[in-house]
C-alpha positions as CSV (number, residue, x, y, z in Angstrom):
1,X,10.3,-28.3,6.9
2,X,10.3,-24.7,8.3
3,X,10.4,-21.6,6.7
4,X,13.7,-20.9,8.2
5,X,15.0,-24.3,6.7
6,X,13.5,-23.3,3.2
7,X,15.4,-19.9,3.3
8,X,19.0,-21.7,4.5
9,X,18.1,-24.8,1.7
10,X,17.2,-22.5,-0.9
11,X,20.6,-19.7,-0.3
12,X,22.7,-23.2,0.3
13,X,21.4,-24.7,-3.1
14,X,22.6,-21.9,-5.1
15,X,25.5,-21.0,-3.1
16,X,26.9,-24.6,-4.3
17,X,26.2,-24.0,-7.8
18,X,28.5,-20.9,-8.0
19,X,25.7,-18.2,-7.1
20,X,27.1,-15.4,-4.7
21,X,24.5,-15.0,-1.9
22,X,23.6,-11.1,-1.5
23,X,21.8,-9.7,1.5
24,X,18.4,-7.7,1.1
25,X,17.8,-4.8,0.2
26,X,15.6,-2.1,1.7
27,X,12.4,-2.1,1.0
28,X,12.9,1.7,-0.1
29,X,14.5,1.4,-3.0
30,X,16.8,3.7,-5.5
31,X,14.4,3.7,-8.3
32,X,12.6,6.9,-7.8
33,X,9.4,5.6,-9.8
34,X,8.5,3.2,-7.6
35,X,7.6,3.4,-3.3
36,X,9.0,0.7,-2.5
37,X,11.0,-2.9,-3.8
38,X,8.8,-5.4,-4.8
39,X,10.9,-7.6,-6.6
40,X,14.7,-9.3,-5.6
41,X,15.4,-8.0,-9.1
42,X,15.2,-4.4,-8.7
43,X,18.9,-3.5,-6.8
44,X,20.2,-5.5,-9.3
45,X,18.7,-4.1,-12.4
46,X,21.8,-2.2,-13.4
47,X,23.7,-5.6,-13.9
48,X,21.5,-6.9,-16.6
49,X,21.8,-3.5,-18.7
50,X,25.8,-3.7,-19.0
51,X,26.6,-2.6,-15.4
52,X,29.7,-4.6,-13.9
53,X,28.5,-6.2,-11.4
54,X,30.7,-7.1,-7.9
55,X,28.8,-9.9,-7.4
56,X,29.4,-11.6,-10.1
57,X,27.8,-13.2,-13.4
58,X,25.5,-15.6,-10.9
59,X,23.6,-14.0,-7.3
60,X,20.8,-15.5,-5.3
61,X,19.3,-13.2,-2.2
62,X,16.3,-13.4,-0.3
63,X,15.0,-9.9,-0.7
64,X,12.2,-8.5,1.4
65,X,9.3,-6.9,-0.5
66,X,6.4,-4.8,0.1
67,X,3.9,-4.6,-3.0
68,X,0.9,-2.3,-3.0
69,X,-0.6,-3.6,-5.2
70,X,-2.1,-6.7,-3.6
71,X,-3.4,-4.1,-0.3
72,X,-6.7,-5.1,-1.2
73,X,-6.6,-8.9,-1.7
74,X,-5.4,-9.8,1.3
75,X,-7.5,-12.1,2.9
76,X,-7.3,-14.8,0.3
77,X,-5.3,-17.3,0.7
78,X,-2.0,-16.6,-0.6
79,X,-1.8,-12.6,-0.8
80,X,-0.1,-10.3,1.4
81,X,1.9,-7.1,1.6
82,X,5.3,-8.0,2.7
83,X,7.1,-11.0,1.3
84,X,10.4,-12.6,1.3
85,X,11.2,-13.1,-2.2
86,X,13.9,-16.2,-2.9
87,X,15.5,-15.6,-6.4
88,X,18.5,-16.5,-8.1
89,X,20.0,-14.6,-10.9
90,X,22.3,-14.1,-13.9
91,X,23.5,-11.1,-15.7
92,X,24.7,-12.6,-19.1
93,X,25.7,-16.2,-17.9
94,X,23.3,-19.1,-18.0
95,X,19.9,-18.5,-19.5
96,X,16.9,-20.5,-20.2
97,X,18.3,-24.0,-20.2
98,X,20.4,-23.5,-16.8
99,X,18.0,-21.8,-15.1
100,X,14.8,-23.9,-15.8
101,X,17.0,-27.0,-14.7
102,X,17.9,-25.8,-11.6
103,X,14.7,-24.7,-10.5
104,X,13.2,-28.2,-11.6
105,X,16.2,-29.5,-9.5
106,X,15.9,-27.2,-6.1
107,X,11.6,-28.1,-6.3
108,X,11.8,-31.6,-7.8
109,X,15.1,-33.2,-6.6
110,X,16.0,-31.2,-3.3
111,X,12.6,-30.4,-2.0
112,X,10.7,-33.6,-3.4
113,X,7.7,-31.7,-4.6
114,X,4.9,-33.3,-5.8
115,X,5.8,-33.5,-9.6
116,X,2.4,-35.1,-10.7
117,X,0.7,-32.1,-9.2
118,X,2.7,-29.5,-10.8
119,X,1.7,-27.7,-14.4
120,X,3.9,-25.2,-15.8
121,X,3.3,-22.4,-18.0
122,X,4.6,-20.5,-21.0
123,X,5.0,-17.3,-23.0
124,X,2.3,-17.9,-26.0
125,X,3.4,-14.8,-27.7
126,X,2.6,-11.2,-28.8
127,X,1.9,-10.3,-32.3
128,X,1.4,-6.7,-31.7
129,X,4.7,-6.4,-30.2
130,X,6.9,-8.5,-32.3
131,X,7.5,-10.8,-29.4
132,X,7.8,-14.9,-30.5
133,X,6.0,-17.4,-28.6
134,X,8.8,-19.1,-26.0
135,X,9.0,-22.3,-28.1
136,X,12.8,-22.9,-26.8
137,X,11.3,-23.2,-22.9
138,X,8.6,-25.6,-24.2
139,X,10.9,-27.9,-25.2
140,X,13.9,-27.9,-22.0
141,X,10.6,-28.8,-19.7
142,X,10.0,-31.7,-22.4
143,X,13.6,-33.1,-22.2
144,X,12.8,-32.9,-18.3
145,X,10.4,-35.3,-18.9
146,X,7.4,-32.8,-18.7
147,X,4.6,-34.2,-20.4
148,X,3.0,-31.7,-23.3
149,X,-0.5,-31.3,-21.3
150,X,1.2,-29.9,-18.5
151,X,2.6,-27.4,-20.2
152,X,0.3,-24.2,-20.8
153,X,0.4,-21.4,-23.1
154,X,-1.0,-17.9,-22.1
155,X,-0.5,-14.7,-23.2
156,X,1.2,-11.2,-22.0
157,X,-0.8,-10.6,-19.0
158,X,0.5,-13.8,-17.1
159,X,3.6,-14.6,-18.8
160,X,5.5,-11.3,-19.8
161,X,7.1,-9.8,-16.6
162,X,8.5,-6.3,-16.0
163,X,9.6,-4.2,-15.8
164,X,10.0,-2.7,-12.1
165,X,9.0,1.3,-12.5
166,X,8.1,2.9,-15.5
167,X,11.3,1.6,-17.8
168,X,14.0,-1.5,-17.6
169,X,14.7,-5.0,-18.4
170,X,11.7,-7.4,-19.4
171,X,10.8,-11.0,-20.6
172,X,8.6,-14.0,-20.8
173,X,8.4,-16.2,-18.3
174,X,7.6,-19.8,-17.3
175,X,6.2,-20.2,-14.5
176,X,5.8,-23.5,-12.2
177,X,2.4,-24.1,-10.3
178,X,2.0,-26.8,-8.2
179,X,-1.0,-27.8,-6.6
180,X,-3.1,-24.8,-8.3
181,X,-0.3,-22.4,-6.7
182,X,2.0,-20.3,-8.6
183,X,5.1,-21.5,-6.4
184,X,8.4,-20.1,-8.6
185,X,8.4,-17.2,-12.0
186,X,11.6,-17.9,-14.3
187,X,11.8,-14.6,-16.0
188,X,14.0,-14.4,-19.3
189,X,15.2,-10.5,-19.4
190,X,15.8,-10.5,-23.0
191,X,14.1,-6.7,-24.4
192,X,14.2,-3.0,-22.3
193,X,10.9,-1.2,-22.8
194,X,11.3,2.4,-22.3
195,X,8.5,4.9,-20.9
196,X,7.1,4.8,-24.2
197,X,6.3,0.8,-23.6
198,X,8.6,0.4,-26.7
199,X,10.4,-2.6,-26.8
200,X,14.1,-3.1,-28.0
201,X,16.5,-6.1,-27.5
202,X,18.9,-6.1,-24.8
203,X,22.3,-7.1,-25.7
204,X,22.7,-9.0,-22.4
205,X,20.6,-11.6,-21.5
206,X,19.7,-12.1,-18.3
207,X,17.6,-14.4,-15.7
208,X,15.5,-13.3,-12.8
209,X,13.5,-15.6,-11.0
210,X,11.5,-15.0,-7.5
211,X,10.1,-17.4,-5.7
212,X,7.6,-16.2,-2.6
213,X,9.2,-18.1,0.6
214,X,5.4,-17.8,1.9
215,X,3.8,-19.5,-1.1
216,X,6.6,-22.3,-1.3
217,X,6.0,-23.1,2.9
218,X,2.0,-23.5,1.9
219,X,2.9,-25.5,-0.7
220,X,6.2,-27.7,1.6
221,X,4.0,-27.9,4.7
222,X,0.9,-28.9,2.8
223,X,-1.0,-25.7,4.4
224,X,-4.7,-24.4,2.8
225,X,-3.1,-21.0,2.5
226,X,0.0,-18.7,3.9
227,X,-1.8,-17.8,6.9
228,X,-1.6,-21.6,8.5
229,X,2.3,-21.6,7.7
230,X,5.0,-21.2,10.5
231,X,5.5,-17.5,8.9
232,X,1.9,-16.9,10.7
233,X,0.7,-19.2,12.7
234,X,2.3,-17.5,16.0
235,X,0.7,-14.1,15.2
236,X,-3.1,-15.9,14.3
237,X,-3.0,-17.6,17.6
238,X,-3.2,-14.8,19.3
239,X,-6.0,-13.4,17.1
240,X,-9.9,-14.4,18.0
241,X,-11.0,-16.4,14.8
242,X,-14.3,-15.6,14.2
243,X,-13.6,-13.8,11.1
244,X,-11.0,-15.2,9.2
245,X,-10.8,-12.9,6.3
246,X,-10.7,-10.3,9.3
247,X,-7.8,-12.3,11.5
248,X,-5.8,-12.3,8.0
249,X,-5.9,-8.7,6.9
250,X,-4.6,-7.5,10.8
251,X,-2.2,-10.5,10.8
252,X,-0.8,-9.2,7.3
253,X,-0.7,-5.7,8.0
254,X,0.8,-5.6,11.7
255,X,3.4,-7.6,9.8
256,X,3.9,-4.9,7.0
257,X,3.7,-2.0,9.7
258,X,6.4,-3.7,11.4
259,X,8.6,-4.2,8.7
260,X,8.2,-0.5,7.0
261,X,8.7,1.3,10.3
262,X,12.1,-0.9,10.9
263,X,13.5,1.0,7.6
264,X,12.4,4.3,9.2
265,X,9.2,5.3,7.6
266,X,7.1,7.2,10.0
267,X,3.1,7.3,9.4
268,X,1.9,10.0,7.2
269,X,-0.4,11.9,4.4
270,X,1.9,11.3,1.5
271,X,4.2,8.7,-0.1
272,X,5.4,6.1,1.5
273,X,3.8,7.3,5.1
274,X,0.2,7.1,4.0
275,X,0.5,3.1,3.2
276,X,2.1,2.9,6.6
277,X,-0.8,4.7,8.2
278,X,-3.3,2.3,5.8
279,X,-2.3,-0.4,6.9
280,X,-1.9,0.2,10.6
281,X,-5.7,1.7,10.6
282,X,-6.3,-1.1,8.1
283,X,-5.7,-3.5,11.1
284,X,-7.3,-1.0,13.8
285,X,-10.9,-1.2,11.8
286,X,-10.7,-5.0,11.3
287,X,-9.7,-5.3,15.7
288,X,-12.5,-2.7,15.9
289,X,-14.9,-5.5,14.0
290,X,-13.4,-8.5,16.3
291,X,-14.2,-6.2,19.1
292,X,-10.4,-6.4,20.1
293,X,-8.8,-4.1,23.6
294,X,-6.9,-0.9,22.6
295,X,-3.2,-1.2,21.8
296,X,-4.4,-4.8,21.0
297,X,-1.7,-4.5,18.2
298,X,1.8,-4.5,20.1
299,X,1.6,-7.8,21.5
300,X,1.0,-9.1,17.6
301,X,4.0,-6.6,16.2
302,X,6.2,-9.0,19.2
303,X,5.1,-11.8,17.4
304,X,6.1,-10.6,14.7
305,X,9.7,-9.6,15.7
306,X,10.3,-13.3,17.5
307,X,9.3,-15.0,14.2
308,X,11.8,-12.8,12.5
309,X,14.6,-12.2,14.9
310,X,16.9,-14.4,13.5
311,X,16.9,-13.6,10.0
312,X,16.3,-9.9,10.6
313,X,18.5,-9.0,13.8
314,X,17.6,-5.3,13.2
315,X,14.0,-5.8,14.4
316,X,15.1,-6.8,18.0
317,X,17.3,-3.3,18.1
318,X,14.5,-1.3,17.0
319,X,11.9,-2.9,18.8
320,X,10.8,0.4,21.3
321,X,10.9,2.7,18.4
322,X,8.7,0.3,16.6
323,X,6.2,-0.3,19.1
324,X,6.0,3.3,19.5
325,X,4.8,4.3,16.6
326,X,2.5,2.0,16.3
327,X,1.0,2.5,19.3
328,X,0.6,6.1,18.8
329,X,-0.8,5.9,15.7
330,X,-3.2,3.4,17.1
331,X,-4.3,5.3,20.0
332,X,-4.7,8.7,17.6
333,X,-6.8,6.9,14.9
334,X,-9.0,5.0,18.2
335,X,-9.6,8.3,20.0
336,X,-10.9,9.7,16.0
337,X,-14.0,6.7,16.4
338,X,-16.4,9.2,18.2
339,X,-15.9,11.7,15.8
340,X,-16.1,9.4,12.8
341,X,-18.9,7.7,13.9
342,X,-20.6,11.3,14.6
343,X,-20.3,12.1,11.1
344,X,-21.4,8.7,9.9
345,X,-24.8,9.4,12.0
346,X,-25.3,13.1,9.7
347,X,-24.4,11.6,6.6
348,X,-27.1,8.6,7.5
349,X,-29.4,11.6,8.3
350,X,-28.8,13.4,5.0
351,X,-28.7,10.5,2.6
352,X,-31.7,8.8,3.7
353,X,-34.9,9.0,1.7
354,X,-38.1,7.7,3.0
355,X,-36.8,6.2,6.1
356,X,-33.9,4.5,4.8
357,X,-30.5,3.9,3.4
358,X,-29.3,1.9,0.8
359,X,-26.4,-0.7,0.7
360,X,-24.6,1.5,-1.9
361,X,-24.9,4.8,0.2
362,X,-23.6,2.9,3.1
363,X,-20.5,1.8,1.1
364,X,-19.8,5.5,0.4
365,X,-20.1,6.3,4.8
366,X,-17.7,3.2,4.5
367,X,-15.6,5.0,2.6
368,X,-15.4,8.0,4.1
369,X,-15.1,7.2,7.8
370,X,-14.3,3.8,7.7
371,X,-17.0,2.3,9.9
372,X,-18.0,-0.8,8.6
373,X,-21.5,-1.9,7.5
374,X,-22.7,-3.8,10.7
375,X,-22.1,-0.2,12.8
376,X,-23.3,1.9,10.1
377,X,-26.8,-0.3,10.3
378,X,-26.7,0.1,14.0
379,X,-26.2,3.9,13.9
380,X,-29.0,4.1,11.5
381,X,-31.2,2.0,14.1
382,X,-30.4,4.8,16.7
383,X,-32.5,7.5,14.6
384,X,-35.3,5.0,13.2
385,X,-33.3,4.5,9.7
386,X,-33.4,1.2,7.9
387,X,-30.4,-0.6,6.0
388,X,-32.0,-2.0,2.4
389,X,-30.2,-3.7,0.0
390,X,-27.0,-4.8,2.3
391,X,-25.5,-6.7,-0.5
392,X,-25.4,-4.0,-2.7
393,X,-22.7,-2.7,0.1
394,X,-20.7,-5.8,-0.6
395,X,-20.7,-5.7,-4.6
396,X,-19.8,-1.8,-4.4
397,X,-16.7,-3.4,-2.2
398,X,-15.9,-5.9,-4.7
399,X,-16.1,-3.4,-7.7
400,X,-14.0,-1.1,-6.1
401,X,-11.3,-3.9,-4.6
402,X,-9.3,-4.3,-7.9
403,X,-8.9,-0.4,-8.1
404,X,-5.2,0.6,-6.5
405,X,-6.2,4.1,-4.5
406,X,-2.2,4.7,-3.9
407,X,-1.6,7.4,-5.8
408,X,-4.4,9.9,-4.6
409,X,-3.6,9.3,-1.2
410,X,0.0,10.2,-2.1
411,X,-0.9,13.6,-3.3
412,X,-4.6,14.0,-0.9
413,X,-4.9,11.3,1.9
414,X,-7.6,9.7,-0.4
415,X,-10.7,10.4,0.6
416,X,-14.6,9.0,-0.5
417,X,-17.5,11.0,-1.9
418,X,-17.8,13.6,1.1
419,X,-14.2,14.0,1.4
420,X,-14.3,17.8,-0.5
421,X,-16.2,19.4,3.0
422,X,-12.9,18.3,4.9
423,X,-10.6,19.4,1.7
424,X,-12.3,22.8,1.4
425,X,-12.1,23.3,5.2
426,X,-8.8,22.6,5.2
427,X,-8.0,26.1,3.1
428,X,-9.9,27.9,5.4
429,X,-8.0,26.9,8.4
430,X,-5.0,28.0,7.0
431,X,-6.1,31.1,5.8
432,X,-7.6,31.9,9.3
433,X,-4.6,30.7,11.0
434,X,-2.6,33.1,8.7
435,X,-4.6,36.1,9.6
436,X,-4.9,35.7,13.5
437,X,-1.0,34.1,13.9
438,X,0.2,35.9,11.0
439,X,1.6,34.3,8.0
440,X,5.1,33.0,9.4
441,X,1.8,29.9,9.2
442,X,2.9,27.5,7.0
443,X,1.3,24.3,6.5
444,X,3.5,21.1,7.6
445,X,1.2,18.4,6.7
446,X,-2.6,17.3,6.6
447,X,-4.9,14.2,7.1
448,X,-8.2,14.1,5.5
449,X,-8.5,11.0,4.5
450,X,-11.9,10.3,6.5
451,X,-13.6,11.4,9.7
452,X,-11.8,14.4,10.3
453,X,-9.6,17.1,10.0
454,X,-6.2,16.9,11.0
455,X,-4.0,20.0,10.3
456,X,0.1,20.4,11.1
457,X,1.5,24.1,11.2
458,X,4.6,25.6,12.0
459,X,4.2,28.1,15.0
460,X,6.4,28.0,17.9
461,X,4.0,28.6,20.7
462,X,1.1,26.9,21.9
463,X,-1.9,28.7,20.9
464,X,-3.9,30.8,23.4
465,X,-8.1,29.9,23.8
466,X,-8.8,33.5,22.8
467,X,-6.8,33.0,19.7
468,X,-8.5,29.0,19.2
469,X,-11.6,30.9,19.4
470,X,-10.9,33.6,17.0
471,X,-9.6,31.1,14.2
472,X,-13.0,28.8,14.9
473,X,-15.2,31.7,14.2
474,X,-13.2,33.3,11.0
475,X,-13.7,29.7,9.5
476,X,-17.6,29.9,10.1
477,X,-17.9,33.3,9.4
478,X,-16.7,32.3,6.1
479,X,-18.9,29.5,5.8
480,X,-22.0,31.9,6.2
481,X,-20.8,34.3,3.6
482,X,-21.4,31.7,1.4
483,X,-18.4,31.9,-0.8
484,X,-18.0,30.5,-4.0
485,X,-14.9,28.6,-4.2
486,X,-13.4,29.2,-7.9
487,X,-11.4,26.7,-9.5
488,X,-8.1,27.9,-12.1
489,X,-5.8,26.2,-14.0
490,X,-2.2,27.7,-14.7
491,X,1.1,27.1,-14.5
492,X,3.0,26.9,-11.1
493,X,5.0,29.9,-11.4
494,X,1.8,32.2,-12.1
495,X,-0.2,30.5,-9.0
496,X,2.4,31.4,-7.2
497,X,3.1,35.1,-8.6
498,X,-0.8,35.6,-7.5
499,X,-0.5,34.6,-4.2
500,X,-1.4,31.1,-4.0
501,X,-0.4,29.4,-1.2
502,X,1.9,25.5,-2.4
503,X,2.1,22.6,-0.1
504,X,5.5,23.0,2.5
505,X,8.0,21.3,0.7
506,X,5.4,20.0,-1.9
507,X,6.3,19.1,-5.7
508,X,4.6,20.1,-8.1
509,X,3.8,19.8,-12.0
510,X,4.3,22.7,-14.6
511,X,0.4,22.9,-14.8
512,X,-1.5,23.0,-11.3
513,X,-5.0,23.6,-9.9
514,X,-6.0,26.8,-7.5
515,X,-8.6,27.1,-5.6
516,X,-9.8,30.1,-4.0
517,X,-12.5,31.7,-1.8
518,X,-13.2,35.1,-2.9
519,X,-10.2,37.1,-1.6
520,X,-9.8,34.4,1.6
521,X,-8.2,31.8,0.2
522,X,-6.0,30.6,-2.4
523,X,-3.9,27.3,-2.5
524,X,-2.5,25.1,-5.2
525,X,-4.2,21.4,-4.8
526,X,-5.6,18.4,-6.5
527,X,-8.7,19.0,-4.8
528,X,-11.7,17.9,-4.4
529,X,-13.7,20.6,-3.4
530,X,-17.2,22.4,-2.7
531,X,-19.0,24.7,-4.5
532,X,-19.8,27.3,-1.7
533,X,-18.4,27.3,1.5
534,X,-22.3,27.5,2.7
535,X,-22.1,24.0,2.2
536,X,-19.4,22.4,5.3
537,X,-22.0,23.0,7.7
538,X,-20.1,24.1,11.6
539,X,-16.8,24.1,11.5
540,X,-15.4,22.9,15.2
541,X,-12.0,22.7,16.4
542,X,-11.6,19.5,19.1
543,X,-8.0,19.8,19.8
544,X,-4.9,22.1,19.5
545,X,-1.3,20.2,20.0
546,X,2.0,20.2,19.8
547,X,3.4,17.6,17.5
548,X,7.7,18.4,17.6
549,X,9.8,21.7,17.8
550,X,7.8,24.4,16.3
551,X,4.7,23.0,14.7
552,X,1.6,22.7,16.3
553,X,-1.4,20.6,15.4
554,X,-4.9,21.3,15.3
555,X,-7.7,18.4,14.8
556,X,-11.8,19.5,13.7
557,X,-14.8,18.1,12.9
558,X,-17.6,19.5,10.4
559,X,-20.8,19.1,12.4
């Protein structure tokens, strides 16, 4: 059965017991707290707290998600960044007993799952919160014939779900696993825990189930992971396999780039933009490593639009704008690889000590300019520099893979342990700018995350090379005075009484951090910085562009 046939079956299923079917939603959703929906629950989270709903008591959707959260996993066998979540759902009409039957009905009956294979789990309880362990659920899956030693019992972490953003509706769950993949989550909505993590009853009970279509096609077409279903198998094909961990992460995130771009979001520094832009260079490095052409990625987004085009017409009509993004953004981060790999070779020069570099000071090149382990040793090679201790690279990967990087990216494109240079450089070039342009300058965006410096102003000429020039030399000139750069906190509306400089179109919390240099420079931001300006080294502008009506962009490189 194909994953197209698994969506229709699934919809049809609940259609004919009295569920309305409701389209997607975006995958930007109306909850403010979170980037984007990652659940089929979350446009229908008003309905379970007393919110009429014009559905209905009873809804099933499949709802395209995009979750974060998992960025780093992928690779495994059955994580990934977009999803199609199946879910069926009631705001105060059946609960536990209803709900666990038809699932065991749709997998069991419909489907003809492998029952023997199949364990289910339980909510064990929480005594710190008051919370009872899920004894009713135990028993409906023993009146469905489920023996007792197939049902498990484990605690908040795996069976406790929600909520979506910082507040809302939340409840155990039971959750069916079936051979040693959690296939479908039954989620009882029975408390609201506030931002506090307080938890109070609801007054209407509700059930939210989701049910990856991606998993439950593994599972239906007896595949070892996602990646062999029909939902990839077209884009891997065209994908050398040499690496599989590498052929999965660029399958995944050409996928994700696809499907983010189709709802309008453009690559950038901040929000929503910079996961866009993570995962597109995401799937650049790991091409890079399979030693893929340029642009290699728009024949694999086409791939992605044919396996979708039925379900999601809008991916056909937006297929030029699509492809254009991502092949600019590709072409932009490609042409950055001489650069990056420049400063890879001076921070290989400064870090070594006797000759060498160590797996752990390799990680942090890694980190800041993205080239992987196997070029960094080869750079090193070039100036007579051994790589000891590789593995040490690969545990410093695996310590850091848990760790979500999201929200510093948000606020400062991320950024590894060299990443205050290009921060601190960054004032100084609007300053300069300021002073030889004059200060209708304003600063329209940034990108620091790695190899080098890319800064967005608003001037509405191109700029001269007399006046390139003069900006490159104010910047050094300041780097020779050796400037201490001074670090204040106050509140925003003193930084910006004093003449600090905010973010364009920026927000900001009551308390802020400003950094200065002498009387130079003096911004609002989260940092991190130098000490002295003594310490960026040259500071060299590469290009000067236009990038739309009015603002220009410059790119440099510390060298």
């Amino acid at each position: 059965m194909d994953s197209k046939d698994l969506r229709k079956d699934f919809l049809f299923f609940f259609e004919k017991k009295g569920h309305k079917i409701v389209p997607s939603s975006s995958l930007i959703p109306t909850d403010p707290s979170v980037l984007f929906t990652t659940a089929g629950m979350q446009q229908f989270k008003p309905y379970y707290l007393g919110e009429k709903s014009p559905y209905g008591e009873r809804v099933a959707s499949c709802q395209k998600c995009f979750r974060t959260s998992d960025i780093d996993e992928v690779g495994d066998k059955d994580h990934l960044t977009f999803l199609e979540m199946l879910g069926n759902f009631s705001f105060g009409d059946y609960f536990k007993t209803e709900a666990i039957k038809l699932a065991y009905e749709f997998l069991f009956k419909k489907l003809r799952m492998p029952l023997g294979s199949a364990v289910f789990t339980v909510f064990a309880g929480d005594k710190d919160k008051d919370v009872p362990e899920d004894k009713e659920s135990i028993e409906i899956w023993k009146r469905l014939g489920i023996p007792e030693n197939k049902i498990k019992k484990y605690g908040k972490e795996d069976n406790f779900w929600g909520p979506t953003g910082e507040q809302g509706p939340c409840g155990p769950n039971t959750e069916i696993h079936i051979q040693g993949t959690e296939v479908w989550n039954l989620v009882f909505n029975e408390y609201y825990q506030d931002r506090d993590k307080k938890l109070t009853p609801l007054e209407q009970k509700g059930v939210d189930t989701g049910m990856g279509l991606e998993r439950l096609a593994m599972v239906v077409q007896n595949k070892p992971s996602v990646f062999e279903t029909d939902l990839f198998e077209p884009i891997l094909r065209e994908i050398p396999d040499s690496n599989v961990k590498t052929q999965r992460i660029i399958a995944d995130h050409i996928k994700g780039a696809v499907f983010l771009i189709s709802e309008g979001i453009l690559p950038s520094n901040i929000e929503r933009g910079s996961i866009l832009r993570k995962i597109i260079r995401g799937a650049s490095d790991a091409g890079r490593i399979l030693r893929l052409s340029e642009n290699f990625l728009i024949p694999l987004a086409q791939k992605v639009m044919e396996i979708y085009k039925e379900t999601y017409p809008d991916l056909k009509s937006k297929e030029t704008d699509i492809l254009t993004v991502i092949q600019n953004e590709e072409e932009d981060y490609r042409k950055s690889e001489v650069a990056r790999e420049r400063i890879a070779q001076k921070l290989i020069t400064k870090s070594q000590e006797g000759g060498s570099i160590t797996g752990a000071v390799a990680y942090d090149i890694f980190s800041t300019t993205r080239i992987g382990i196997d070029r960094i040793k080869e750079l090193a090679g070039e100036q007579g520099i051994k790589l000891t201790d590789p593995e040490r690279f690969f545990s410093r990967e695996r310590e850091f893979r848990g760790i979500s990087r999201a929200g510093a990216e948000k606020k400062f494109g991320g950024g590894g342990k060299f990443s205050p240079e290009l921060h601190t450089a960054t004032h100084l070039l609007h300053a300069a700018l300021r002073k030889i342009l004059g200060e209708h300058v304003k600063q329209m965006g940034s990108d620091i995350t790695s190899e080098r410096l890319r800064f967005d102003f608003s001037h509405p000429q191109k700029m001269t090379g007399e006046e390139i020039k003069k900006v490159e030399d104010l910047v050094n000139q300041k780097i020779e005075e050796d400037l201490e750069i001074k670090k204040e906190k106050m509140s925003y509306e003193k930084a910006v009484k004093t003449g600090a400089l905010a973010f364009f179109k920026e927000k900001y919390p009551r308390i802020v951090t400003v950094y200065s240099a002498d009387d130079f420079s003096k911004e609002i931001c989260g940092g991190p910085h130098v000490k002295r300006t003594s310490e960026l080294g040259k500071f060299k502008i590469i290009k000067e562009e236009s990038c739309g009506a009015g603002t220009r962009r410059i790119r440099a490189i510390l060298t």
